[in-house]
Each structure stands twice: as structure tokens, then as C-alpha cells.
C-alpha positions in Angstrom: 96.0 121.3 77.1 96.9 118.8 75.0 93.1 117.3 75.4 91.5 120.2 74.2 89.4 120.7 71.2 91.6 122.9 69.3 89.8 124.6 66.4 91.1 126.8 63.4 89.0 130.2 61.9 87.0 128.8 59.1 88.4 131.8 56.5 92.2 130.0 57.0 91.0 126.6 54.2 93.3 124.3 54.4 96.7 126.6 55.1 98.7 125.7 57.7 100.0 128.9 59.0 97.3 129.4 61.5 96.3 130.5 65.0 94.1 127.8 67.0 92.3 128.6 69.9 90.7 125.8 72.0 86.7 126.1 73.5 85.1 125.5 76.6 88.0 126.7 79.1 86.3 128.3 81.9 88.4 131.8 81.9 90.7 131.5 79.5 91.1 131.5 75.5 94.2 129.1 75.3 96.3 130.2 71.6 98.6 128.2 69.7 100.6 127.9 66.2 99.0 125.2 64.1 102.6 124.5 62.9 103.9 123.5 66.1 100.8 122.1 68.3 103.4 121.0 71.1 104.4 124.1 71.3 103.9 126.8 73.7 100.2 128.1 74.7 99.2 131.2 75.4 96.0 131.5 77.8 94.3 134.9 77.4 91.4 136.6 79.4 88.3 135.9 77.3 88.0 139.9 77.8 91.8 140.2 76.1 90.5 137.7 73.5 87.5 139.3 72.7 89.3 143.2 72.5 92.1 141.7 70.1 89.3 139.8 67.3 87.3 143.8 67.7 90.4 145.3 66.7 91.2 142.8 63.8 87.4 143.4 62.5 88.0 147.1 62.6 91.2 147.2 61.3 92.9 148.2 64.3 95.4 145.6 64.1 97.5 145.0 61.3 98.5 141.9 59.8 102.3 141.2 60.6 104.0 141.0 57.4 104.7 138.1 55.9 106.8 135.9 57.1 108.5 138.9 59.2 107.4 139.8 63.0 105.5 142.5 64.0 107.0 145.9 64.9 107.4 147.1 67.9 104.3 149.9 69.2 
């Protein structure tokens, strides 16, 4: 996916601790660190992608701390 237009939310400025998601994938929402762009991708359901950004908006999903991971459910 290394082709892909890769794009950042337009609240994260210029910080570089971000979550990219690429456009125009036909049934998927490919993820990815900004800090490592040859790293790893995740490819999500547009369904799954769509549920998790609701639940951020609502406050149904916390923020991990900082620079810690997030707990366990």
C-alpha cells in the first residue's frame, strides 16, 4: 500500500504521533503509524472504521495514555 494516498486528521497540525488512514480502497480503511510509514498496516471493514471514529465522537473510547498502551477491556 505503499502507493496509497495516505492522509492525517486535520486536528493532529504538524505532530507527528499520528494515525493515517489511506482513501479510495474499495472495502477496506488501511491504518498506519505516521512514525513508522513502512511499518505494519492494518486494513479495517469501512463498517469497523466507521463504529470506532462514532465511539471516539461520543466519548466511548478513551484516549490511551500518553505514551503508555491501552488497558486491557
Amino acid at each position: 500500500m505503499r502507493e496509497a494516498n495516505w492522509r492525517k486528521s486535520s486536528y493532529s497540525g504538524h505532530q507527528t504521533d499520528c494515525v493515517q488512514i489511506a482513501d479510495g480502497i474499495v472495502g477496506a480503511v488501511p491504518v498506519r503509524d505516521s512514525k513508522a510509514p513502512d511499518g505494519p498496516t492494518l486494513a479495517l471493514r469501512p463498517a469497523a472504521w466507521a463504529a470506532f471514529i462514532s465511539g471516539l465522537k461520543s466519548g466511548g473510547v478513551p484516549p490511551a495514555a500518553s505514551g503508555g498502551t491501552p488497558a486491557a477491556a
